[in-house]
Backbone as XML, in Angstrom:
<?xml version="1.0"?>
<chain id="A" units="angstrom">
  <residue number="1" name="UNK">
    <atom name="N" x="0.839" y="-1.168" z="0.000"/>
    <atom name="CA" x="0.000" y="0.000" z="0.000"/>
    <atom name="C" x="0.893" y="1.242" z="0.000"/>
  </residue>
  <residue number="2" name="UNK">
    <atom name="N" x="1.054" y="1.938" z="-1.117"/>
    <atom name="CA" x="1.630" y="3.445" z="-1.057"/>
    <atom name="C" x="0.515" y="4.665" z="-0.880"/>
  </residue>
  <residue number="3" name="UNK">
    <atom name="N" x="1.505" y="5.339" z="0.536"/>
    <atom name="CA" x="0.743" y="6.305" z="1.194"/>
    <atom name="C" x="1.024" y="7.377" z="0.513"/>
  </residue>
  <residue number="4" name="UNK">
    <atom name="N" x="0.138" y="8.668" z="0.053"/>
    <atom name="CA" x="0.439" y="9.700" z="-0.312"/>
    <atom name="C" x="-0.494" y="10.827" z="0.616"/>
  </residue>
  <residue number="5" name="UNK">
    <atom name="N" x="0.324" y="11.620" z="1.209"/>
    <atom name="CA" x="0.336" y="12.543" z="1.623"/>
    <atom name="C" x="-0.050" y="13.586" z="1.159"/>
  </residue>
  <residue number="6" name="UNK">
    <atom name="N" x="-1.404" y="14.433" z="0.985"/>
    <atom name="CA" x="-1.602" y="15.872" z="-0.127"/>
    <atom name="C" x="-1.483" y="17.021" z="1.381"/>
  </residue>
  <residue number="7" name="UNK">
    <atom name="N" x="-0.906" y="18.016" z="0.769"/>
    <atom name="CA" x="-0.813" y="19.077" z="1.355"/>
    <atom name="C" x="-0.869" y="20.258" z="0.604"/>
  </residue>
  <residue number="8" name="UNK">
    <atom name="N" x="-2.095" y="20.821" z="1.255"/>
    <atom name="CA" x="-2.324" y="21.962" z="0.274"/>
    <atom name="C" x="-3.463" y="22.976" z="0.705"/>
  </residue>
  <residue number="9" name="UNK">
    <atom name="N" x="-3.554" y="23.833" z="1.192"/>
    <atom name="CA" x="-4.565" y="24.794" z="1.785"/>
    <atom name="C" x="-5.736" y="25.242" z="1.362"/>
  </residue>
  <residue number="10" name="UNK">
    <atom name="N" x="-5.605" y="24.292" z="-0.126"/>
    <atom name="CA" x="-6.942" y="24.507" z="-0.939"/>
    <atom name="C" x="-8.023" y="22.765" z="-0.949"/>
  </residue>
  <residue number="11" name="UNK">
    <atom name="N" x="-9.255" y="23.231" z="-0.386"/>
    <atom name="CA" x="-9.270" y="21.699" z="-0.964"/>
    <atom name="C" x="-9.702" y="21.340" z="-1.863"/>
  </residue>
  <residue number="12" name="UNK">
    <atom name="N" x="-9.758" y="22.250" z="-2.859"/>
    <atom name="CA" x="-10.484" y="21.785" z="-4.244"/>
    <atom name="C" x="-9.403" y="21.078" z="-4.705"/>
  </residue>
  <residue number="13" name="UNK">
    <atom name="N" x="-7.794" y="21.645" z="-4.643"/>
    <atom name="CA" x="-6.793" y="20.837" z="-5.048"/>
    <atom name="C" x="-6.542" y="19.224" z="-4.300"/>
  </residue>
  <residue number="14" name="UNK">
    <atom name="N" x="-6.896" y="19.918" z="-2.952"/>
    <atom name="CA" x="-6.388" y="18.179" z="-2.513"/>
    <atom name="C" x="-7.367" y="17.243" z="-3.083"/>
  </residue>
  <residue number="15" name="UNK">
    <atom name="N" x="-8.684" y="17.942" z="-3.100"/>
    <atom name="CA" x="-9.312" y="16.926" z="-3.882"/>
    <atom name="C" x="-9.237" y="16.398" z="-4.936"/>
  </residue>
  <residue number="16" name="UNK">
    <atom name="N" x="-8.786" y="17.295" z="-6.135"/>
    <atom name="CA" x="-8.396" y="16.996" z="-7.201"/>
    <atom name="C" x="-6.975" y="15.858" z="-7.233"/>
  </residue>
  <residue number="17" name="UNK">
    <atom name="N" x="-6.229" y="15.895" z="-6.362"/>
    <atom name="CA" x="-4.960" y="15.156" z="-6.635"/>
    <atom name="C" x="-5.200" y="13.495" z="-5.962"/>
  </residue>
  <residue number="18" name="UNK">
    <atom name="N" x="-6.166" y="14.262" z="-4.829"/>
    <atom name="CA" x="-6.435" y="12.253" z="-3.857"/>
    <atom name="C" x="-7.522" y="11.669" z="-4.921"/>
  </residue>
  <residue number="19" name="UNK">
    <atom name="N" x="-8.444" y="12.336" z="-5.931"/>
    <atom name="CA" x="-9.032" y="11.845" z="-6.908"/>
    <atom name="C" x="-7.832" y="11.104" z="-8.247"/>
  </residue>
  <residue number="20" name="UNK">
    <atom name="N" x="-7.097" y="11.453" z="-8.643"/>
    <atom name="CA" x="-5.993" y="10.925" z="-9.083"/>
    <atom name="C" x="-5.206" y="10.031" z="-8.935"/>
  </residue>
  <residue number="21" name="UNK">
    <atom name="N" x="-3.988" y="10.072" z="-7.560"/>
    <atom name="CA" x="-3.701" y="8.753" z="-6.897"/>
    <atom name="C" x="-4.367" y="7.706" z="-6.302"/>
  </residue>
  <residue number="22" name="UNK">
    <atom name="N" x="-5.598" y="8.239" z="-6.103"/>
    <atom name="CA" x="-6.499" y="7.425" z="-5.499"/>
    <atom name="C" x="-6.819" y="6.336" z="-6.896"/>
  </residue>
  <residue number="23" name="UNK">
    <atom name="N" x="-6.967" y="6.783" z="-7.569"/>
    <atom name="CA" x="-7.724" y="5.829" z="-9.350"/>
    <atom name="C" x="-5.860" y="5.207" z="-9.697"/>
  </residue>
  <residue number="24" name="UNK">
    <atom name="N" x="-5.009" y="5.265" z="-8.973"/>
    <atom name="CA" x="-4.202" y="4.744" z="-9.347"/>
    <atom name="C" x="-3.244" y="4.048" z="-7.891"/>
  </residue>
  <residue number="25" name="UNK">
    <atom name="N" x="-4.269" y="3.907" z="-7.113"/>
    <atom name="CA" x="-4.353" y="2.930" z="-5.953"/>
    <atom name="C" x="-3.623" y="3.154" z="-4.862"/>
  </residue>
  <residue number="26" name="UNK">
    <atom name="N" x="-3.208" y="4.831" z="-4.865"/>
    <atom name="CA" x="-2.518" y="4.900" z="-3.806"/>
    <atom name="C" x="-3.428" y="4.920" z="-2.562"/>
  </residue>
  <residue number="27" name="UNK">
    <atom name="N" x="-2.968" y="4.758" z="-1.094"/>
    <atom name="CA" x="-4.015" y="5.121" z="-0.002"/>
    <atom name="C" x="-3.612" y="6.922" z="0.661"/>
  </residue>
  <residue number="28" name="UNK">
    <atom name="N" x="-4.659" y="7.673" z="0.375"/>
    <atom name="CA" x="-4.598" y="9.274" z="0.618"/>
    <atom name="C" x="-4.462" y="9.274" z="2.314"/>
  </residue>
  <residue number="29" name="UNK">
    <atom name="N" x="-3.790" y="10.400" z="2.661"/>
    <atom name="CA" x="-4.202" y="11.294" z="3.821"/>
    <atom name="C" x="-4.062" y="13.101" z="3.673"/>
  </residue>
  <residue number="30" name="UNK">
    <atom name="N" x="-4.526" y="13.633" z="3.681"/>
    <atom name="CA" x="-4.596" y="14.960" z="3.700"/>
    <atom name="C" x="-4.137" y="16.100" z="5.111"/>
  </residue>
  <residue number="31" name="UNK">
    <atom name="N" x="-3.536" y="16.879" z="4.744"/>
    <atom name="CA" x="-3.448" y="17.894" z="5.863"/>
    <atom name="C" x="-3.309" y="19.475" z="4.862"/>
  </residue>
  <residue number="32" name="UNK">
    <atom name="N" x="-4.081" y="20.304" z="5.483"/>
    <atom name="CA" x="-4.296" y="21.781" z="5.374"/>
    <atom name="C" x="-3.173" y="22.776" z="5.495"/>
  </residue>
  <residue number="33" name="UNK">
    <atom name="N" x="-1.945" y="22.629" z="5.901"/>
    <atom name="CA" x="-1.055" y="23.263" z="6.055"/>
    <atom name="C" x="0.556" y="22.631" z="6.596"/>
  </residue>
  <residue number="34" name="UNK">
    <atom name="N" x="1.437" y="22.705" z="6.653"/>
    <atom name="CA" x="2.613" y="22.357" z="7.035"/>
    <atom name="C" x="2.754" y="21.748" z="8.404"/>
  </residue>
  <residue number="35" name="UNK">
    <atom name="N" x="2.209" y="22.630" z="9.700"/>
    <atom name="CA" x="1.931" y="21.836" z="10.642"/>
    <atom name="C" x="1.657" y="20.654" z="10.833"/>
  </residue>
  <residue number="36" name="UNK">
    <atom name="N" x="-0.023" y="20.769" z="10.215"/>
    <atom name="CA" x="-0.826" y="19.588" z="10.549"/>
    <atom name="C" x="-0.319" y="18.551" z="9.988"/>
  </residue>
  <residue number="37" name="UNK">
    <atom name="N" x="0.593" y="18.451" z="8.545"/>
    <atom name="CA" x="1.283" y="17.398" z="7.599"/>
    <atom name="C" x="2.427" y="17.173" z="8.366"/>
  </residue>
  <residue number="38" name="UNK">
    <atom name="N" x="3.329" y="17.460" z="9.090"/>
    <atom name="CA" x="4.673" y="17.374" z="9.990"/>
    <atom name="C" x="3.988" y="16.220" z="11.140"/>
  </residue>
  <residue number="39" name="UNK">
    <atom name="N" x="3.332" y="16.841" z="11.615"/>
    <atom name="CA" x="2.169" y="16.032" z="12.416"/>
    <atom name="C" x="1.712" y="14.878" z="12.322"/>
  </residue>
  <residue number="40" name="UNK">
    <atom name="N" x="1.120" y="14.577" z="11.327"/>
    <atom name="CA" x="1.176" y="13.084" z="10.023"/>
    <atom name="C" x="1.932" y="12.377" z="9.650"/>
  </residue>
  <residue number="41" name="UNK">
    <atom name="N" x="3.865" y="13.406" z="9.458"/>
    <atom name="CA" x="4.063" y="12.202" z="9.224"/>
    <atom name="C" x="5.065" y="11.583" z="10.497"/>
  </residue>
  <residue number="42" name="UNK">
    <atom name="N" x="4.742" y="12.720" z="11.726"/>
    <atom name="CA" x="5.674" y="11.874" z="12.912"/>
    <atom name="C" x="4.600" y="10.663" z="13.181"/>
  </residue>
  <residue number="43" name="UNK">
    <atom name="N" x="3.333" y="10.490" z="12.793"/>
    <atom name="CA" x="2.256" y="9.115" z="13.340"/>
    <atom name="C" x="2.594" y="7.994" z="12.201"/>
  </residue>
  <residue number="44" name="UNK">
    <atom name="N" x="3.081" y="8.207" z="11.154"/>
    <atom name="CA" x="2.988" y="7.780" z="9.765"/>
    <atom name="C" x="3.851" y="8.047" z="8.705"/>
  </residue>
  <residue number="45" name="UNK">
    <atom name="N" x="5.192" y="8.155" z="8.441"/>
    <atom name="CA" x="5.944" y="8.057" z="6.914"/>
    <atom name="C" x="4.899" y="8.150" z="6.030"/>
  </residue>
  <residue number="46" name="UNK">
    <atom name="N" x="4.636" y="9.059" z="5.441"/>
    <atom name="CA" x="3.890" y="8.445" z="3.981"/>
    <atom name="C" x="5.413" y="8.214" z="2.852"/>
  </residue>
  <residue number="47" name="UNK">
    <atom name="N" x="4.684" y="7.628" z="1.867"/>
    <atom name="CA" x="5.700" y="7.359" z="0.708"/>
    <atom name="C" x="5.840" y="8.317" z="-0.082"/>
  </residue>
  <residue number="48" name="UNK">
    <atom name="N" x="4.790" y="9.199" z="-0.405"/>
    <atom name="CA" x="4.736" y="10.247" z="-1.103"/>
    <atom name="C" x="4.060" y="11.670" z="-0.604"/>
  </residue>
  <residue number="49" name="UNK">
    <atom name="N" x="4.540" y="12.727" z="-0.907"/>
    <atom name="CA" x="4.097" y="13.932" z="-0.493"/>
    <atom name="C" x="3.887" y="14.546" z="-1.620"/>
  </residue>
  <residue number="50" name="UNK">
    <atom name="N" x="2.279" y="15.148" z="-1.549"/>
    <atom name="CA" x="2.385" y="16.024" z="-2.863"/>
    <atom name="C" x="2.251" y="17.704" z="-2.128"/>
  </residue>
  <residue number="51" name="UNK">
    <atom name="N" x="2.944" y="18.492" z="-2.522"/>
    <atom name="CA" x="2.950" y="19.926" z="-1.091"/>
    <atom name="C" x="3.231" y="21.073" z="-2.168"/>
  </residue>
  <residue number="52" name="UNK">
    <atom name="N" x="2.152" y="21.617" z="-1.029"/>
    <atom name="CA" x="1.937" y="23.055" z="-1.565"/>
    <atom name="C" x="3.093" y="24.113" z="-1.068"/>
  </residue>
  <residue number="53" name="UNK">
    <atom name="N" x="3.352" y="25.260" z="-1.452"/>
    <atom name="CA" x="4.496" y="26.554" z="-0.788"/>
    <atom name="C" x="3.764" y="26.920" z="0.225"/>
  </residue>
  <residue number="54" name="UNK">
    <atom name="N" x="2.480" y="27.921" z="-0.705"/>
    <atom name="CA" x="2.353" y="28.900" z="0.461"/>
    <atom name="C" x="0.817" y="28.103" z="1.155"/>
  </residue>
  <residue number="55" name="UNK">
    <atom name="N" x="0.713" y="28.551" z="2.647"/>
    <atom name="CA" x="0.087" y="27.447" z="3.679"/>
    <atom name="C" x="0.292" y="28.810" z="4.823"/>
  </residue>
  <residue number="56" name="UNK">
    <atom name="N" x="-0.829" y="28.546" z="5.005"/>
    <atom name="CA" x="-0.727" y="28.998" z="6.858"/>
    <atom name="C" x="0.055" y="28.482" z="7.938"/>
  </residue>
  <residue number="57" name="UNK">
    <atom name="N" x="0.321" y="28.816" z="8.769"/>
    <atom name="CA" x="1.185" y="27.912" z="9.844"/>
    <atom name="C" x="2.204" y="27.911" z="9.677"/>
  </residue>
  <residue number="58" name="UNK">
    <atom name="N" x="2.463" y="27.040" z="8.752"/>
    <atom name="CA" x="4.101" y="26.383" z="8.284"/>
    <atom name="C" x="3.700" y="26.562" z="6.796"/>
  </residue>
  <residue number="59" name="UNK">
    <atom name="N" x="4.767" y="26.847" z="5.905"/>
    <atom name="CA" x="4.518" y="26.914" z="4.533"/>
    <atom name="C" x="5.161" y="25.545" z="4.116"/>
  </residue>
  <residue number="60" name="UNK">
    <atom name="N" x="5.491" y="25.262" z="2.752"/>
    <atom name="CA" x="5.808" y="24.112" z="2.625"/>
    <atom name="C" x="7.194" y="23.847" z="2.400"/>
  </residue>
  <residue number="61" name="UNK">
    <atom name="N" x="8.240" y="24.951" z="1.996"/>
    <atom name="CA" x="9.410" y="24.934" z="2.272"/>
    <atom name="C" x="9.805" y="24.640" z="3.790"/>
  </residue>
  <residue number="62" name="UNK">
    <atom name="N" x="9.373" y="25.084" z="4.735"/>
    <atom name="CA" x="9.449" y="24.976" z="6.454"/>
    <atom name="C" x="9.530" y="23.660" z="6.823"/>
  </residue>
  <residue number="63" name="UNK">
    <atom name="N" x="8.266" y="22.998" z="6.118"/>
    <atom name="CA" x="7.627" y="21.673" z="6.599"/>
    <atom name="C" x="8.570" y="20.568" z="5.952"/>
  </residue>
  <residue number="64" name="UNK">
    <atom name="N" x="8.899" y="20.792" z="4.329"/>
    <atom name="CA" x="9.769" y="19.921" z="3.765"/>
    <atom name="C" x="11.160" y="19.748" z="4.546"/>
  </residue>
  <residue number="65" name="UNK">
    <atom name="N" x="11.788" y="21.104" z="5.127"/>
    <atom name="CA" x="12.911" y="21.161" z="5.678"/>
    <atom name="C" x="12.844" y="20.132" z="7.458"/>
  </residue>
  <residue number="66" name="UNK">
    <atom name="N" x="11.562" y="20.115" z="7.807"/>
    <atom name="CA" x="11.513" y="19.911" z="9.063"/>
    <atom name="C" x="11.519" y="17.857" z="8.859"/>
  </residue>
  <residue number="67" name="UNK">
    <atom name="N" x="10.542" y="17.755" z="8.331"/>
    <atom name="CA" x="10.543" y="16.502" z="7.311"/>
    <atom name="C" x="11.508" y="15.826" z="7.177"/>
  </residue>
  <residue number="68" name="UNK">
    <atom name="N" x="12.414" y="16.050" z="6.151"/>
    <atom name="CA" x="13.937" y="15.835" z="6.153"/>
    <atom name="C" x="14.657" y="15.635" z="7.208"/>
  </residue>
  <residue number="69" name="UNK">
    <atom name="N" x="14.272" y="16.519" z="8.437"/>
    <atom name="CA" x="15.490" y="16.046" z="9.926"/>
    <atom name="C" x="14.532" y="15.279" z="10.683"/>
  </residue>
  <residue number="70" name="UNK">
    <atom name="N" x="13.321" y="14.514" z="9.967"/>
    <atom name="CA" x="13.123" y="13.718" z="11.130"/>
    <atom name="C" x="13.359" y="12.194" z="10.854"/>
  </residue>
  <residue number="71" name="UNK">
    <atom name="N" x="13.458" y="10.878" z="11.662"/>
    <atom name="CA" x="14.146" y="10.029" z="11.428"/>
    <atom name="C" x="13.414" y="9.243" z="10.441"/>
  </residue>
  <residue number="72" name="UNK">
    <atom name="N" x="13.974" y="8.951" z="9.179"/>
    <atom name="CA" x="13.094" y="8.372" z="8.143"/>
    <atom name="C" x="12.561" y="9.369" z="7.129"/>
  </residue>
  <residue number="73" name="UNK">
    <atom name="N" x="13.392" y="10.741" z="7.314"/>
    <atom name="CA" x="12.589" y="11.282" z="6.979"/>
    <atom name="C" x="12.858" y="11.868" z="5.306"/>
  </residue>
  <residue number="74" name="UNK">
    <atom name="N" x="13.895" y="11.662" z="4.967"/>
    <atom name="CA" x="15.277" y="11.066" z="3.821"/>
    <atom name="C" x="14.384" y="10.325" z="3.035"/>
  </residue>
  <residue number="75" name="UNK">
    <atom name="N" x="13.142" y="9.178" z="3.050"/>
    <atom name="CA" x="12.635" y="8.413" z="2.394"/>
    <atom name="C" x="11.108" y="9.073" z="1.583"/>
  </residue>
  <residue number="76" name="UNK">
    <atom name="N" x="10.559" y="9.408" z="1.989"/>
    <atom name="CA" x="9.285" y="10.224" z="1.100"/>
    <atom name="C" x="10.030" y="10.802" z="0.230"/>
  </residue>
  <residue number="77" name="UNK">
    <atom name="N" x="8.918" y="10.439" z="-0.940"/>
    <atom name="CA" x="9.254" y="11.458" z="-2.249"/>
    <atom name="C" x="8.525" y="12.761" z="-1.875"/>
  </residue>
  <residue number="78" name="UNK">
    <atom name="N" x="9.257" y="13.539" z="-2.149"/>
    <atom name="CA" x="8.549" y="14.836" z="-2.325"/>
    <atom name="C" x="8.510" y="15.771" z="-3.618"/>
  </residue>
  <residue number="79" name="UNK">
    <atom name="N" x="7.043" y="16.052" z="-4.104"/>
    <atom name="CA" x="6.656" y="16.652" z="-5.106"/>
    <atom name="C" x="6.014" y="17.852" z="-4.779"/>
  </residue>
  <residue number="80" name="UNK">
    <atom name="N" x="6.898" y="19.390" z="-5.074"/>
    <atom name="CA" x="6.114" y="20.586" z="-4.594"/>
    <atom name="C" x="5.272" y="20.455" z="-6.055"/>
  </residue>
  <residue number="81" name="UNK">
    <atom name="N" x="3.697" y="21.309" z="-5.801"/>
    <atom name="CA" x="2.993" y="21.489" z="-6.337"/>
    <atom name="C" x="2.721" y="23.043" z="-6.299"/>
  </residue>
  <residue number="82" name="UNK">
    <atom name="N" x="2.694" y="23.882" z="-6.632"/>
    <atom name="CA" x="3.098" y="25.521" z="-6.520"/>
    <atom name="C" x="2.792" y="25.952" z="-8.104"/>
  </residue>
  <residue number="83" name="UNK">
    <atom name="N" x="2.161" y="27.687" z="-7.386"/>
    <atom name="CA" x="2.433" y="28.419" z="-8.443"/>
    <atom name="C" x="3.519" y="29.140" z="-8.392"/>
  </residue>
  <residue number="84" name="UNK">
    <atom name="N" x="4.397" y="28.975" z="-7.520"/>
    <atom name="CA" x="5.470" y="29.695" z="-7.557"/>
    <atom name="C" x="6.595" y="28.686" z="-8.711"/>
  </residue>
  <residue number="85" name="UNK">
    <atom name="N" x="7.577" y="29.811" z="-9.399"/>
    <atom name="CA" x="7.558" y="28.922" z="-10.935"/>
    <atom name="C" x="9.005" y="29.592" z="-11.485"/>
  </residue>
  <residue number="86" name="UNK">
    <atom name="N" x="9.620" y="30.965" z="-10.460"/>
    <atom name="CA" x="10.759" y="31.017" z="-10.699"/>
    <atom name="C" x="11.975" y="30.357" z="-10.525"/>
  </residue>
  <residue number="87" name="UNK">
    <atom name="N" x="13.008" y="30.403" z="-11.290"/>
    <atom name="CA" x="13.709" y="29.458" z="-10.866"/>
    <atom name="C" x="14.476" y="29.418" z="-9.415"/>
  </residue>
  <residue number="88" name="UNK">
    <atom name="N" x="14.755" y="30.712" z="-8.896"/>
    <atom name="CA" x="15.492" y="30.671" z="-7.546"/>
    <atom name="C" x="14.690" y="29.995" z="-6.426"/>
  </residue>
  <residue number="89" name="UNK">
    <atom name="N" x="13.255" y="29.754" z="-6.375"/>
    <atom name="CA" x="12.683" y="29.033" z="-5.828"/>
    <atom name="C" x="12.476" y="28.000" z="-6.143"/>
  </residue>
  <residue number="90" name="UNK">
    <atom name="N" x="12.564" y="27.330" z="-7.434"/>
    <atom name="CA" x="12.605" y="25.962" z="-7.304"/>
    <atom name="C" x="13.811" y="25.693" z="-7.118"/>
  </residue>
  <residue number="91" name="UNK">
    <atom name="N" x="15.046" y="26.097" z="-7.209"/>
    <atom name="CA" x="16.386" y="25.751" z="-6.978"/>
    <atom name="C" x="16.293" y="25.637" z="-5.515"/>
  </residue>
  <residue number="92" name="UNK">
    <atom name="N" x="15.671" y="26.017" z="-3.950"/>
    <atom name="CA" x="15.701" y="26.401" z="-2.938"/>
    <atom name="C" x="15.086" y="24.953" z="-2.536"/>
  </residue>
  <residue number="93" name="UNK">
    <atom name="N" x="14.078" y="24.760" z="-3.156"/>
    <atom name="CA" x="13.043" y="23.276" z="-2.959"/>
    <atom name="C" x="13.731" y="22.348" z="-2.990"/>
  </residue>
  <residue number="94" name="UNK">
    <atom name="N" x="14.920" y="22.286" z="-4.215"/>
    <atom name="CA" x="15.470" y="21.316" z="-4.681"/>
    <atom name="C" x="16.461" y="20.883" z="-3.742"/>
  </residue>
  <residue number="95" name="UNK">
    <atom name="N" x="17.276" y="21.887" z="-3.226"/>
    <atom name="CA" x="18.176" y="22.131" z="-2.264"/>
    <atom name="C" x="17.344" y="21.663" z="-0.683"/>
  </residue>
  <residue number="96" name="UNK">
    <atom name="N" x="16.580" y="21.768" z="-1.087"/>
    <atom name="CA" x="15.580" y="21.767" z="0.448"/>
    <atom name="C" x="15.621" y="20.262" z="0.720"/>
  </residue>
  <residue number="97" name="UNK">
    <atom name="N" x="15.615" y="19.498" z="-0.451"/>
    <atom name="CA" x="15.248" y="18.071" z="-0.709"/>
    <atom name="C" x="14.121" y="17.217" z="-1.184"/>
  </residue>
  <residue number="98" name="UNK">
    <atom name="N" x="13.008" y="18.373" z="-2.016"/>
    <atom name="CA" x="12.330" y="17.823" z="-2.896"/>
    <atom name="C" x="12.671" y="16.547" z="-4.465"/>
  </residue>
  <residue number="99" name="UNK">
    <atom name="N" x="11.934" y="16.249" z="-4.521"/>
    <atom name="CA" x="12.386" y="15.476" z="-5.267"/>
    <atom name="C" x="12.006" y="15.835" z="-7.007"/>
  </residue>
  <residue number="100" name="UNK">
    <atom name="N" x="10.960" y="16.458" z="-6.951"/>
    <atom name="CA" x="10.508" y="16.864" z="-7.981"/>
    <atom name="C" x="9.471" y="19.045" z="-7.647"/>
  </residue>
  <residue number="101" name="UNK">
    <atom name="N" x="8.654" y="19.236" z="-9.056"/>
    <atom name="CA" x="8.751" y="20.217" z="-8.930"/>
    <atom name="C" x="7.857" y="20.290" z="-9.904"/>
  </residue>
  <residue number="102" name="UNK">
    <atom name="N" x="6.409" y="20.391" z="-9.647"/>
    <atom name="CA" x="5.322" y="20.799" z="-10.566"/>
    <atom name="C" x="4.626" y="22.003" z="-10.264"/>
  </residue>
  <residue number="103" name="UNK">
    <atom name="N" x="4.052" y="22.632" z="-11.097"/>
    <atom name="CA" x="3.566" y="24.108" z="-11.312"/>
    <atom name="C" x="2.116" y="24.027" z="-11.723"/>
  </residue>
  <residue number="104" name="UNK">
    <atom name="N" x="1.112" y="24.276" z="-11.161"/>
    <atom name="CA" x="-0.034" y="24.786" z="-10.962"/>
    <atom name="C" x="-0.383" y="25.794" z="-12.122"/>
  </residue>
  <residue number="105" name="UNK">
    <atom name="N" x="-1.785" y="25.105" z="-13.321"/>
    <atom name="CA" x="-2.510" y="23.999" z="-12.657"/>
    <atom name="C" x="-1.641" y="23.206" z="-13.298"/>
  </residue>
  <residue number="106" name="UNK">
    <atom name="N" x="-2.012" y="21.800" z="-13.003"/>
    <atom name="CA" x="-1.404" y="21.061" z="-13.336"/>
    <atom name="C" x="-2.477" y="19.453" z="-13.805"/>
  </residue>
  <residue number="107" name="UNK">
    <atom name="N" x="-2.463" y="18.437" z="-14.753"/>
    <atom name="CA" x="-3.127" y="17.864" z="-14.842"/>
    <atom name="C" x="-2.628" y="16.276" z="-14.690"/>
  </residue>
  <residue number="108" name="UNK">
    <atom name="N" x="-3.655" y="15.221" z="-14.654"/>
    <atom name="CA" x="-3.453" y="13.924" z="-14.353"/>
    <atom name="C" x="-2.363" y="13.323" z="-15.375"/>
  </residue>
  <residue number="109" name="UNK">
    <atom name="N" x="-2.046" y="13.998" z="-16.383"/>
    <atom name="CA" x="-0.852" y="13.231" z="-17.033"/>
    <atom name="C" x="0.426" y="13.550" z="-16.660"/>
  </residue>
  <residue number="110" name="UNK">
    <atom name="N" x="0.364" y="14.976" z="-16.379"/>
    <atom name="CA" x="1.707" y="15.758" z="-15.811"/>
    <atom name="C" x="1.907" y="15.187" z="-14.472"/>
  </residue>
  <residue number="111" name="UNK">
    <atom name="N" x="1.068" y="15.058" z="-13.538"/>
    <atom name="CA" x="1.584" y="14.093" z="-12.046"/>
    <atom name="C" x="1.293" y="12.887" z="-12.207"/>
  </residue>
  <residue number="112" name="UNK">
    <atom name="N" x="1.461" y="11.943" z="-13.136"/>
    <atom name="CA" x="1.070" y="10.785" z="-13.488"/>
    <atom name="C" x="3.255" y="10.295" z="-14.314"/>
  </residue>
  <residue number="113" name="UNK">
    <atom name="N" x="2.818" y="11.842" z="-14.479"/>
    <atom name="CA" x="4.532" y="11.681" z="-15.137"/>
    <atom name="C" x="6.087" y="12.176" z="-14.386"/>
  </residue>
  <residue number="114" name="UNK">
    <atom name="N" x="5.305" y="13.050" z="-13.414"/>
    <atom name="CA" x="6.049" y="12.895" z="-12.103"/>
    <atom name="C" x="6.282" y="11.944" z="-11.192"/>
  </residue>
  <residue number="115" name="UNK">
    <atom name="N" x="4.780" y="11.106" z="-10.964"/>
    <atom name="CA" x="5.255" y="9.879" z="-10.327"/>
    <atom name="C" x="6.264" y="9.337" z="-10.423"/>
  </residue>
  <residue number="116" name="UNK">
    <atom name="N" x="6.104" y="9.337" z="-11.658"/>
    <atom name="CA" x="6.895" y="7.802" z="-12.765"/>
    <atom name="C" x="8.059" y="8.461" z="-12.546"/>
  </residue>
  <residue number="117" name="UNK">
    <atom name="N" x="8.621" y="9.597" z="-12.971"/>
    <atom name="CA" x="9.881" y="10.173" z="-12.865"/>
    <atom name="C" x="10.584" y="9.797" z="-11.632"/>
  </residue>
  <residue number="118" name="UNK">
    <atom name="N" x="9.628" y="9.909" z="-10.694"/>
    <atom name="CA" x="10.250" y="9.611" z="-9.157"/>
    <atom name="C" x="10.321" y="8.499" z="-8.222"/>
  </residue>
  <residue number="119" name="UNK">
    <atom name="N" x="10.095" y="7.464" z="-9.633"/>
    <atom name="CA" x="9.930" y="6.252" z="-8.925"/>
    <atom name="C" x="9.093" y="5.534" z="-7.768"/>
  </residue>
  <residue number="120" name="UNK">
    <atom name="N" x="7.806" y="6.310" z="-8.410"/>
    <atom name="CA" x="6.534" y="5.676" z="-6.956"/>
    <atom name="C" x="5.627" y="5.365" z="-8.335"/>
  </residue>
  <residue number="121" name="UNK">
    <atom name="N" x="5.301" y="5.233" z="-9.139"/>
    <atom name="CA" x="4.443" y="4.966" z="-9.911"/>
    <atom name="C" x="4.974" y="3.776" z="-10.984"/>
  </residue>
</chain>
């Protein structure tokens, strides 16, 4: 069972994306902001993170960075999902330890082809 993680402050998006992995059998959990997803995954590793930037609380650069120092935490893929689209910020993500880097909107073939890129699909 691969867990994917949506994070994203909108839920028309999370809905849109757990409608997606979901038809391609992943098992969803959702959180609203950086916090509540940090939160998730000290109960739970998911395998995959799909994460938004900007978020209340914790944004998603914060949360990815916090992520990363926790134990196991080296193993989730991480896919920012953002309209942010310059390059000094995706260079920052990348550096952060994302794994990938999609731009809003975005559709079921384009994160269907990120998966695959990142080796969860």
């Amino acid at each position: 069972m691969t867990i994917c993680l949506i994070v994203d402050d909108s839920p028309t998006v999370r809905r849109v994306v757990r409608q997606i992995v979901e038809a391609l059998g992943y098992t969803t959990e959702e959180a609203d902001d950086g916090k509540k997803a940090l939160a998730a995954c000290k109960r739970r590793l998911p395998d995959v993170v799909m994460l938004d930037w900007n978020m209340p609380e914790m944004d998603g650069l914060a949360f990815l960075r916090a992520l990363r120092k926790l134990p196991g935490g080296d193993k989730p893929v991480v896919i920012f999902c953002t309209t942010i689209n310059d390059l000094p910020h995706i260079e920052e993500a990348l550096d952060a330890g994302a794994n990938e880097y999609i731009m809003k909107p975005f559709d079921e073939d384009i994160l269907k082809h990120k998966l695959a890129q990142t080796g969860v699909l």
